[in-house]
C-alpha positions as CSV (number, residue, x, y, z in Angstrom):
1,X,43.6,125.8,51.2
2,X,43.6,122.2,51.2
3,X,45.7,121.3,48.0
4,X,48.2,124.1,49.5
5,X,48.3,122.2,52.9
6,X,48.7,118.5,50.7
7,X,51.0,120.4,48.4
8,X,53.3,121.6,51.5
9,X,53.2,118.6,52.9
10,X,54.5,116.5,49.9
11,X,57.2,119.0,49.5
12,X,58.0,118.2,53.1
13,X,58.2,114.1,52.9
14,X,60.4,114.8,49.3
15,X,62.9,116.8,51.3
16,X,63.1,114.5,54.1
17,X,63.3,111.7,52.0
18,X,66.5,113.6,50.2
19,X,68.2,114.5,52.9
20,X,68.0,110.9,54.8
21,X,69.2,109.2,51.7
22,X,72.1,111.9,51.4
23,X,72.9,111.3,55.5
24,X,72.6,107.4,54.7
25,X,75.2,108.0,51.7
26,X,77.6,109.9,53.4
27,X,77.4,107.3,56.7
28,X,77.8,104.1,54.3
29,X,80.6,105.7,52.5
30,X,82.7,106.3,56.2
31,X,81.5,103.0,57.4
32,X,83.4,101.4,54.3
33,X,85.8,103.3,53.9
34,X,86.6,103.0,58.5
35,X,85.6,99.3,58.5
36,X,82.9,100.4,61.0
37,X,79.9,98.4,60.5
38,X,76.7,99.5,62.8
39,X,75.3,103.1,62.9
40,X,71.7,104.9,63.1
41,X,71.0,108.1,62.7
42,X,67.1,110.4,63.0
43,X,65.8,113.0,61.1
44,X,64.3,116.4,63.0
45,X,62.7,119.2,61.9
46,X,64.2,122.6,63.2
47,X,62.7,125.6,61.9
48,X,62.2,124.4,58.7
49,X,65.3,122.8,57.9
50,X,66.4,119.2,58.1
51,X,69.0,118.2,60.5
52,X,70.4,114.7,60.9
53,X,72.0,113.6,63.4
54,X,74.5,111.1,63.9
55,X,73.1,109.2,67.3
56,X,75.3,106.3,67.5
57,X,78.4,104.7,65.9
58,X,79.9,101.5,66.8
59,X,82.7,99.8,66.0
60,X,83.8,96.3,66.9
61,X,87.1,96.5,65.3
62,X,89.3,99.1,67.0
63,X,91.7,100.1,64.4
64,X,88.6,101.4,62.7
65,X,87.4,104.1,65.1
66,X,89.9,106.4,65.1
67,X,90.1,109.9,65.1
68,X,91.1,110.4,61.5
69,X,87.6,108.2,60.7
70,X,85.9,110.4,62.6
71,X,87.4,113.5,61.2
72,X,86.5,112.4,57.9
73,X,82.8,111.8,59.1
74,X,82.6,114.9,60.5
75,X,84.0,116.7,56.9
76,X,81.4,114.6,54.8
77,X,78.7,114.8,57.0
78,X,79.2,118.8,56.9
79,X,79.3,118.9,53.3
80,X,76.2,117.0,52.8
81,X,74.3,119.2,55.1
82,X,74.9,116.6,58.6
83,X,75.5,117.9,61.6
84,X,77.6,115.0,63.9
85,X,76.9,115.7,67.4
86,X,77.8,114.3,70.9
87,X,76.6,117.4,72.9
88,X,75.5,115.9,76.3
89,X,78.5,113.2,76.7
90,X,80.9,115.9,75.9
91,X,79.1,118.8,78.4
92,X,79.2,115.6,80.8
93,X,82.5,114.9,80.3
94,X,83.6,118.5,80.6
95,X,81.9,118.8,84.5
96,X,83.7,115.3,85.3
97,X,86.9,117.1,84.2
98,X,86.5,120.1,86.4
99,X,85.6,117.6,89.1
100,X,89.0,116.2,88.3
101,X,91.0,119.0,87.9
102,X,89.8,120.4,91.5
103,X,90.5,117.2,93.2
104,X,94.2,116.5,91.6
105,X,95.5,120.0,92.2
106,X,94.3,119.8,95.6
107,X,95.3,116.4,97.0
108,X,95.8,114.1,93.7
109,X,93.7,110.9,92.4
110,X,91.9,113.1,90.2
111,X,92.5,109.8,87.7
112,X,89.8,108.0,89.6
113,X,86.8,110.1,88.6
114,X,87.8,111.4,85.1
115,X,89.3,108.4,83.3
116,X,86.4,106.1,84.6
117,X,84.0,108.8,83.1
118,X,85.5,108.8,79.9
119,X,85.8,105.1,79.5
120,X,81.7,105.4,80.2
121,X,81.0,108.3,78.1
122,X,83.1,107.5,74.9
123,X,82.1,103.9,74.4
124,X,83.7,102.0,70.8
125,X,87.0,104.6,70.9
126,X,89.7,102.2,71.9
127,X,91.1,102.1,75.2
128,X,94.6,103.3,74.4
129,X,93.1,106.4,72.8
130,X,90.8,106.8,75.8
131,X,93.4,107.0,78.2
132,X,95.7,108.9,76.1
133,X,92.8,112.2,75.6
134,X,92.4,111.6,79.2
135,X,96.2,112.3,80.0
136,X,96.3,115.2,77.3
137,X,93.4,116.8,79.5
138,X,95.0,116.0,82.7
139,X,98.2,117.5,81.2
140,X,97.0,121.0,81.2
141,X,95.5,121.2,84.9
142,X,98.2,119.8,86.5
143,X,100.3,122.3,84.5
144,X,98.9,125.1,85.9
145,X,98.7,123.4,89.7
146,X,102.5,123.1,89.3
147,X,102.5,126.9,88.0
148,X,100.1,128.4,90.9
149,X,102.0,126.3,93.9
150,X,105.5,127.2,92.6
151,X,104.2,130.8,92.9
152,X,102.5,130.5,96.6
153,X,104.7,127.5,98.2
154,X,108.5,126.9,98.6
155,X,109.5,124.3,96.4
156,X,112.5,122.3,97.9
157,X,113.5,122.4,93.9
158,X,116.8,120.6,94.6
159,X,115.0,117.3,96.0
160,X,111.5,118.3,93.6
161,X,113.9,118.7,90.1
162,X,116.0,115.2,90.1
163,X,113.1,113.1,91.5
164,X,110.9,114.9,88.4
165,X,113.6,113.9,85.5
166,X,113.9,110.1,86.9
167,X,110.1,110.1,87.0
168,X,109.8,111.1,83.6
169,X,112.3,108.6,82.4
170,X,111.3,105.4,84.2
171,X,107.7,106.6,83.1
172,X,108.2,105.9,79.4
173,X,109.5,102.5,80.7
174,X,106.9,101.8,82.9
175,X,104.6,102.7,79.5
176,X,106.5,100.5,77.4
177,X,106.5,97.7,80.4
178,X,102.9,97.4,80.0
179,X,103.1,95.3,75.9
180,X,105.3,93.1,78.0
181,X,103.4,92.5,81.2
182,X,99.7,92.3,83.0
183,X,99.2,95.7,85.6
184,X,96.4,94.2,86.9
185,X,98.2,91.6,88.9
186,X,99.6,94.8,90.7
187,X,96.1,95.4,92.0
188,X,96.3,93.3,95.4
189,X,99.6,95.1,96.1
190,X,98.4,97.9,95.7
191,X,95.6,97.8,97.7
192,X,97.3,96.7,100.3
193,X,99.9,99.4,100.5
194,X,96.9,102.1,100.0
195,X,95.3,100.7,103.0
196,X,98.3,100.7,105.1
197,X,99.1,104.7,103.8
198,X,95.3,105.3,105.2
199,X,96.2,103.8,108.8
200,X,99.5,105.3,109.3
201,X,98.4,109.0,108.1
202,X,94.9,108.4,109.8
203,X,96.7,107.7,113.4
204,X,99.6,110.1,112.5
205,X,97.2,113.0,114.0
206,X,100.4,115.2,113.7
207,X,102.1,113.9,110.5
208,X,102.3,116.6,107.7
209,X,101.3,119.5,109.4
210,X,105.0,121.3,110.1
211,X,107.5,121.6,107.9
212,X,110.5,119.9,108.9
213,X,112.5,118.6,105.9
214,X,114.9,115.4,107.7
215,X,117.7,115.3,105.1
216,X,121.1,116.9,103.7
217,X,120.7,118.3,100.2
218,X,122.9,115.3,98.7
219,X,121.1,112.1,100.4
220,X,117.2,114.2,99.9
221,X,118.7,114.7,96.0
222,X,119.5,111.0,95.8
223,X,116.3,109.7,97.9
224,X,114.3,112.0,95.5
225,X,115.3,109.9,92.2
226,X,114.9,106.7,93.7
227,X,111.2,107.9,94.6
228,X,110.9,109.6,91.0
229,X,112.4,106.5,89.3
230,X,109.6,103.7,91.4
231,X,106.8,105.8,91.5
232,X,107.3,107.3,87.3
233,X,107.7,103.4,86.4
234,X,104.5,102.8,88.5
235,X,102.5,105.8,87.1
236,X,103.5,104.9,83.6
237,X,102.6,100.7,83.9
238,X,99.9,101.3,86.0
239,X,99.0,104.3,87.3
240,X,96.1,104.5,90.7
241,X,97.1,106.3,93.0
242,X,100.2,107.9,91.9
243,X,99.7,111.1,93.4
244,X,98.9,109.9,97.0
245,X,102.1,107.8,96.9
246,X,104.1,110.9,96.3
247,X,102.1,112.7,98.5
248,X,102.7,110.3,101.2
249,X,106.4,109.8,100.2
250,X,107.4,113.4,100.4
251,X,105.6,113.3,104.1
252,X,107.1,110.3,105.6
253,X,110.3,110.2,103.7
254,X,111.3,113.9,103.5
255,X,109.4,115.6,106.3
256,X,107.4,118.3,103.8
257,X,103.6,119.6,105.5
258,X,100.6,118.2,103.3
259,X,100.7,121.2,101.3
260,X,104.2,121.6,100.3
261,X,104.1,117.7,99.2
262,X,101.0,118.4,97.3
263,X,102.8,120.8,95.3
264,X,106.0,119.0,95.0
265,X,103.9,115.6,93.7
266,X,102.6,117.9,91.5
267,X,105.7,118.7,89.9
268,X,106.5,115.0,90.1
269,X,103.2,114.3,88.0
270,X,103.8,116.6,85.8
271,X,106.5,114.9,84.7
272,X,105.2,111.5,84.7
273,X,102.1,113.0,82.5
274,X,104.2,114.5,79.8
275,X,105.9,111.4,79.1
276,X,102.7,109.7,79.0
277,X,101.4,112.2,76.6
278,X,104.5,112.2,74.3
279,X,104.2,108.3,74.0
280,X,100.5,108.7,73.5
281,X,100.5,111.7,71.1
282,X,103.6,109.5,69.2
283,X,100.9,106.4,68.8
284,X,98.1,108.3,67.6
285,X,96.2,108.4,70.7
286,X,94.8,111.5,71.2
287,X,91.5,112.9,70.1
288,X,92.8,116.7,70.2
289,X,88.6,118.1,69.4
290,X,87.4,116.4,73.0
291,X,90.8,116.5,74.6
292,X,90.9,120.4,74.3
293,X,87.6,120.6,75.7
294,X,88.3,118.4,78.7
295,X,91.7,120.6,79.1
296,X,89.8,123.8,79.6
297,X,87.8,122.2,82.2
298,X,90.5,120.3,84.0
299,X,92.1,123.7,84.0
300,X,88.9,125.3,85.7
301,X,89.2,122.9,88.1
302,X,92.8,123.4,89.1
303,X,92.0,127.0,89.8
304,X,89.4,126.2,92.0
305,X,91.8,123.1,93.7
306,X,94.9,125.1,94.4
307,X,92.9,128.3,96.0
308,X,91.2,126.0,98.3
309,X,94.2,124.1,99.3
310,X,96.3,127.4,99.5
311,X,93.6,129.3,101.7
312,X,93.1,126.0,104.1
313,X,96.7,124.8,104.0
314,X,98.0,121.7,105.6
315,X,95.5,120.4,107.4
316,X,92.6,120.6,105.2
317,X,95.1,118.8,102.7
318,X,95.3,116.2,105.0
319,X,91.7,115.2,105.4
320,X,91.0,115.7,101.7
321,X,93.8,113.7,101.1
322,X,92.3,110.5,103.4
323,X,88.7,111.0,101.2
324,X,90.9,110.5,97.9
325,X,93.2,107.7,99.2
326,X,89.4,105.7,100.7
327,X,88.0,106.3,97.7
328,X,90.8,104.6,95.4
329,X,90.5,102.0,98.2
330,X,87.0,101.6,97.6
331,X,87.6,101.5,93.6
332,X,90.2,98.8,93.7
333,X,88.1,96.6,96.0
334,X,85.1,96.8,93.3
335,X,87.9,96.5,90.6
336,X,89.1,93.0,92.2
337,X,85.3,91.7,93.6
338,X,83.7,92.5,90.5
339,X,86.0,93.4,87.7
């Protein structure tokens, strides 16, 4: 009984000793070959059967961690019998996303809790391919906010249609604009102009709740690109509070309720988020495998967002849409105290 019990366990420390030289092998021969130079990994016994894990990977060069390296770990890995996980940041990730998803098709802003939560959760992946997976995900809920409101709410499509195409335009600019220039010296403004949007729709007990659009067709078509043209530029150099602008502009400038703007900045964003993805998607800046997954839940989200917002209408829109614009308020102060 004893031999059998030494014998069994000698067979045990042999195969674990394999198995963490293979996973050592097949994680030297990706760190090469990415330039990546740090990793760990443990050994656990499940059922039997060896499983290692890939804990952590970091890169201090950020060509090298890229989603074709980490494809390629992923292949070898499998083929040596590794299994490369990131379970919990992704499940994490994915109920940040729904978060997201509910607040954006609802009011907008959902920017401020899913890309900070990303940028947390995917540390090492460099930050133009952070924010591009972010906008990928994005894409897909606001796609089906645009699809759910155009179905319940009238769209004033000839104001909603001209000031879309100038936003997507002047976003690709505004994308492009930010190799040339610094956004964050936009940040003061910014605040500024948030805080002053908080006041006015605070006091304005009555603002947004009818609607009363103020213009002709031809001056609210023209008013509509100029707004699409600032605010894609904005959204594509820097990008906070996007959809509370809109939101606010179609209010105060056209006369729309809360949730008819809502739905006609939605359109607007949708706009403003394809370009962004096409630039992205052109650089190589997507990580489609965690992107998908954050879609689906952004998606979930949205569902939830426009039902609530449809059933409650205007003026729940309106107070949701004060929380949102205080809570970028409150993220831009931290941002310029303590950045």
């Amino acid at each position: 009984m004893l031999l059998q019990l030494l014998s069994e366990r000698a067979r045990t420390a042999r195969k674990k000793e394999a198995i963490n030289r293979a996973a050592n092998n097949v994680i030297d021969g990706v760190f090469h070959e990415g330039g990546l130079i740090s990793g760990r990994i443990s050994v656990e016994v499940s059922q039997g059967d060896f499983i290692a894990r890939i804990l952590f990977v970091e890169s201090r060069r950020y060509q090298a961690c890229t989603h074709g390296i980490a494809e390629s770990l992923t292949r070898r890995a499998r083929k040596e019998g590794v299994a490369a996980t990131m379970t919990t940041e992704l499940l994490i990730l994915c109920a940040f996303s729904i978060l997201a998803g509910f607040v954006d098709a609802a009011v907008g802003g959902g920017g401020l809790i899913q890309l900070p939560a990303a940028l947390i959760l995917m540390p090492g992946v460099p930050l133009p391919t952070v924010l591009g997976t972010n906008k990928f995900a994005s894409f897909f809920g606001t796609s089906f906010a645009v699809q759910r409101y155009a179905r319940h709410v009238q769209m004033n499509w000839s104001t909603v249609l001209p000031a879309s195409l100038a936003a997507f335009l002047f976003a690709l600019l505004g994308s492009r604009a930010v190799t040339l220039l610094d956004p964050a010296v936009l940040r003061p403004l910014i605040l500024m102009l948030l805080v002053v949007v908080a006041i006015y729709v605070f006091f304005g007990k009555a603002l947004g709740l009818i609607h009363a659009p103020k213009h002709a067709p031809i001056k609210a078509r023209l008013l509509g690109i100029l707004v699409g043209a600032s605010l894609g530029f904005y959204d594509g150099f820097f990008g906070p509070g996007m959809g509370s602008f809109l939101i606010f502009a179609f209010v105060g400038l056209f006369g729309f309720n809360f949730l008819a703007a809502s739905a006609s900045a939605k359109a607007v964003n949708w706009s403003t988020n394809l370009a962004s993805l096409i630039y992205f998607s052109w650089s190589g800046n997507i990580l489609f495998a965690i992107g998908l997954a954050m879609a689906s839940c952004n998606i979930i989200g949205a569902i939830i967002g426009t039902r609530l917002a449809l059933a409650k209408g205007s003026r729940f829109v309106r107070i949701f849409f004060l929380i949102v614009v205080c809570g970028l308020i409150a993220k831009l102060t931290q941002t310029l105290l303590w950045p």
